[in-house]
C-alpha positions as CSV (number, residue, x, y, z in Angstrom):
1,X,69.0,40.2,118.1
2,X,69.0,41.2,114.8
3,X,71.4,39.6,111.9
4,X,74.0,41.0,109.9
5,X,74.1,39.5,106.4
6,X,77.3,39.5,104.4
7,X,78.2,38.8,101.1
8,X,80.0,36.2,99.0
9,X,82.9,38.0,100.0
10,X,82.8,38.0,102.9
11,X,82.1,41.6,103.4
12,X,78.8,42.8,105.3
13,X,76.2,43.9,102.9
14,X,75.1,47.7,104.4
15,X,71.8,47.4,102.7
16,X,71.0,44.7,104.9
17,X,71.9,46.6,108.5
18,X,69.1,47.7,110.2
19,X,68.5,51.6,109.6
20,X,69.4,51.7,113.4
21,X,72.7,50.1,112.8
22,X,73.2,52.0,109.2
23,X,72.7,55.4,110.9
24,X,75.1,54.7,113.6
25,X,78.1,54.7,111.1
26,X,77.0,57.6,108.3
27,X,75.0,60.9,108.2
28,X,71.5,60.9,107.3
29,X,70.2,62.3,104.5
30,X,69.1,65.4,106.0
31,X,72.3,66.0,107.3
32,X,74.1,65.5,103.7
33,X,71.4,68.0,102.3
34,X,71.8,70.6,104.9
35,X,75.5,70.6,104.1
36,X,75.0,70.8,100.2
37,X,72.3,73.3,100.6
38,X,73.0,76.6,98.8
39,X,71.9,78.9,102.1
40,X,74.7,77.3,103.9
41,X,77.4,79.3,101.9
42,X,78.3,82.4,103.0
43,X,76.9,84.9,100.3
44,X,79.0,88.0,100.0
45,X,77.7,91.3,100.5
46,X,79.1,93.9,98.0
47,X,80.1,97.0,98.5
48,X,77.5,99.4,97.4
49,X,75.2,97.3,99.4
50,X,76.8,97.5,102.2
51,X,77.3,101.6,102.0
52,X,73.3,101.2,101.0
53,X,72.7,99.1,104.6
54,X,75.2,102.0,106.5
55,X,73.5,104.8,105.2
56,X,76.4,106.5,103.5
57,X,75.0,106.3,100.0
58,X,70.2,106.3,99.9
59,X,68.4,103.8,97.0
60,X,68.3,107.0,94.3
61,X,72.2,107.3,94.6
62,X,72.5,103.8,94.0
63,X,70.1,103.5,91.2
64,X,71.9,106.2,89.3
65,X,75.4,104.5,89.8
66,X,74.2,101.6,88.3
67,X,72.7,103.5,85.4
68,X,76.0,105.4,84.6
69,X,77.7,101.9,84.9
70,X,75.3,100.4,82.3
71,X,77.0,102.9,79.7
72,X,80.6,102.6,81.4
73,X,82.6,99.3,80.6
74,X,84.9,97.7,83.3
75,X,83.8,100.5,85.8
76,X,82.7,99.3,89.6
77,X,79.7,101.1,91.0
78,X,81.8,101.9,93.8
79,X,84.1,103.7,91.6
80,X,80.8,105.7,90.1
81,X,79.6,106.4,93.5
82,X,83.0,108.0,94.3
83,X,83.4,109.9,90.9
84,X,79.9,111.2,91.6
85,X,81.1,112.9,94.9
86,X,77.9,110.4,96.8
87,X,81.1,109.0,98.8
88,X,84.3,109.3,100.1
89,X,87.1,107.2,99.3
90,X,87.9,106.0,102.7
91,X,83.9,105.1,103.4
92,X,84.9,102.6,99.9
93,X,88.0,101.1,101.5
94,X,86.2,100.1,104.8
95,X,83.6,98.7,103.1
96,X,85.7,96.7,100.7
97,X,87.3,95.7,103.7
98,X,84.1,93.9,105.6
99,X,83.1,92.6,102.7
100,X,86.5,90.8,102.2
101,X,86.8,90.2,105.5
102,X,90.3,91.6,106.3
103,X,91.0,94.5,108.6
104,X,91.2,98.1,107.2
105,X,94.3,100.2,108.7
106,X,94.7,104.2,108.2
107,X,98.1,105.0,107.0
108,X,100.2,107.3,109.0
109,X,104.3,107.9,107.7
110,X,104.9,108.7,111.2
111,X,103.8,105.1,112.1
112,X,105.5,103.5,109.7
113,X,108.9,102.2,110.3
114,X,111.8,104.0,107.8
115,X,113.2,100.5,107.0
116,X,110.1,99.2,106.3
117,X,108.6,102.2,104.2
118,X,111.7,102.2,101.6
119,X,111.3,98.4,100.7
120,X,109.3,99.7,97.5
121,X,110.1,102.5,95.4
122,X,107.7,105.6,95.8
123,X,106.6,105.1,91.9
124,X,105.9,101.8,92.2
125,X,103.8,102.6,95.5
126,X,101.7,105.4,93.9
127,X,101.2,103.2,90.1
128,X,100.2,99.9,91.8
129,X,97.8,101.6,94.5
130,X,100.5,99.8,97.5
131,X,103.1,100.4,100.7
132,X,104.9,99.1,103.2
133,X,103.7,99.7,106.4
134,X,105.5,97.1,108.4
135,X,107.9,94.2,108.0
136,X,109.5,92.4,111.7
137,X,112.1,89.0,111.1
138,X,110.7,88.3,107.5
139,X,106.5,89.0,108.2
140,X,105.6,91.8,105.8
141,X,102.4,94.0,105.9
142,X,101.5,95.8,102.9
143,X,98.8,97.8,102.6
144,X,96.5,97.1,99.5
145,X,94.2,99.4,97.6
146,X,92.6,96.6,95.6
147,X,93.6,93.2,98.4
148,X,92.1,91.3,95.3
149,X,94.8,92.0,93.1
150,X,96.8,88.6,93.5
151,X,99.3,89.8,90.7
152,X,100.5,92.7,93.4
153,X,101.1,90.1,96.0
154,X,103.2,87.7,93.8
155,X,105.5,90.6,92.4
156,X,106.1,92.0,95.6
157,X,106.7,88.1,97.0
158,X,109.7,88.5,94.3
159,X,110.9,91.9,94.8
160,X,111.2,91.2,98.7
161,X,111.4,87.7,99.3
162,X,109.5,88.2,103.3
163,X,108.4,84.7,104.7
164,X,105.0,86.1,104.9
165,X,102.6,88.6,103.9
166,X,99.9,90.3,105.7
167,X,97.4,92.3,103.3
168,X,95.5,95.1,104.6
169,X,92.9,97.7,103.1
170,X,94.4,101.1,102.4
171,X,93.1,104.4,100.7
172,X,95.0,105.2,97.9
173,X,95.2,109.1,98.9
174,X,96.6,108.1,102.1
175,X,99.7,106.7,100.0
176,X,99.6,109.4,98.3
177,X,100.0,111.6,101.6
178,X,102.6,109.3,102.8
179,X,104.4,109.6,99.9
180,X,104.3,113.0,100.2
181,X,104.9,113.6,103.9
182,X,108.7,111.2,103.4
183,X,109.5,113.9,100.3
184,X,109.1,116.3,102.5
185,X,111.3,114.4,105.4
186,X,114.1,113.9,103.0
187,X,114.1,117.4,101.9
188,X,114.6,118.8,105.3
189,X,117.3,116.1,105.8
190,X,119.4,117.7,103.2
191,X,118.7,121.2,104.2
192,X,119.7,120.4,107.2
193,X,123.0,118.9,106.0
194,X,123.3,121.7,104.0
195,X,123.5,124.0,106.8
196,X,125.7,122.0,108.4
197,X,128.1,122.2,106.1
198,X,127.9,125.6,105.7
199,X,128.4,126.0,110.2
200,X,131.1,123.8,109.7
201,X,133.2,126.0,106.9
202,X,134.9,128.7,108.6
203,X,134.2,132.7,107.2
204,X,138.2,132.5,105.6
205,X,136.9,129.4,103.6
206,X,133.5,131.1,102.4
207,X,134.2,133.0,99.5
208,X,131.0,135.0,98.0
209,X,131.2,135.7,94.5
210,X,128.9,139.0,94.3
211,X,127.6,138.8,89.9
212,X,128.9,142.6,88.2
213,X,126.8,144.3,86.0
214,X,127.9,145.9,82.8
């Protein structure tokens, strides 16, 4: 049987356990430097690699990108690639989307509830690259151009107060179109209320005023 010495104390001295016994209670060594190994961390993949692995974008496309970017400050390859017409904007947004890990969703105003779509003012949709696309008892999801942008998230937490958020990936021109498609809505709204108005109002109450030239 083997013999556990203790201290003055009273407390056992681990440096006299057995390794058997000392193992038992802690990890190992190997174990500890598995877990602090630097290969265990997820490494994240970035954009124009991952257009690179997909094939939307070949190795020349990419080196050129990154020689424009050496002479343009505060600009993302990504944003190169799509100036330089090597991309589309939506293949961006999906891959900024897997390499965030959060889902990428196409924006539709026909999907999107009217209620939910007016809870942010069409400017500030279009300037901060954002929209509403759904928002059931107090859960919003907004649709994010850049789902980084942490200053978006906490002014819309103030503007709308919802008990949770939901980010998603979005294209910007699809906001645009959306944008678009409810101007369009609203302006058949009032022509049709126009026309109403003008059923409604009997031919003794219509008076046309015909202009008289000189």
């Amino acid at each position: 049987m083997s013999r556990i010495e203790q201290t003055d104390s009273g407390q056992i001295d681990p440096l006299a356990m057995p390794a058997a016994e000392q193992s038992a209670g802690a990890p190992s060594a190997d174990a500890i430097a598995e877990l602090w190994s630097p290969g265990a961390a997820n490494v994240r993949v970035s954009v124009e690699d991952l257009l690179l692995k997909e094939g939307a974008i070949d190795a020349a496309m990419l080196r050129q990108a990154r020689q424009v970017q050496a002479n343009s400050r505060g600009k993302k390859i990504s944003q190169i690639l799509l100036e330089m017409g090597h991309v589309k904007e939506e293949q961006v947004q999906r891959a900024l989307a897997v390499t965030l890990n959060k889902p990428y969703q196409d924006v539709d105003f026909k999907d999107i509830p009217p209620d939910a779509f007016g809870k942010l003012s069409t400017d500030f949709m279009k300037q901060r690259g954002c929209i509403c696309l759904n928002l059931v008892d107090g859960r919003l999801t907004l649709g994010m151009v850049d789902p980084a942008d942490v200053f978006l998230v906490d002014e819309v937490k103030r503007k709308l107060a919802p008990k949770v958020i939901k980010t998603v990936v979005v294209s910007s021109s699809q906001i645009t179109l959306a944008i678009e498609a409810a101007n369009a809505a609203n302006a058949g709204d009032e022509s049709e209320k126009f026309d109403e108005i003008i059923a409604d109002v009997g031919d003794d109450e219509l008076e046309i005023v015909e202009e008289t030239k000189d």
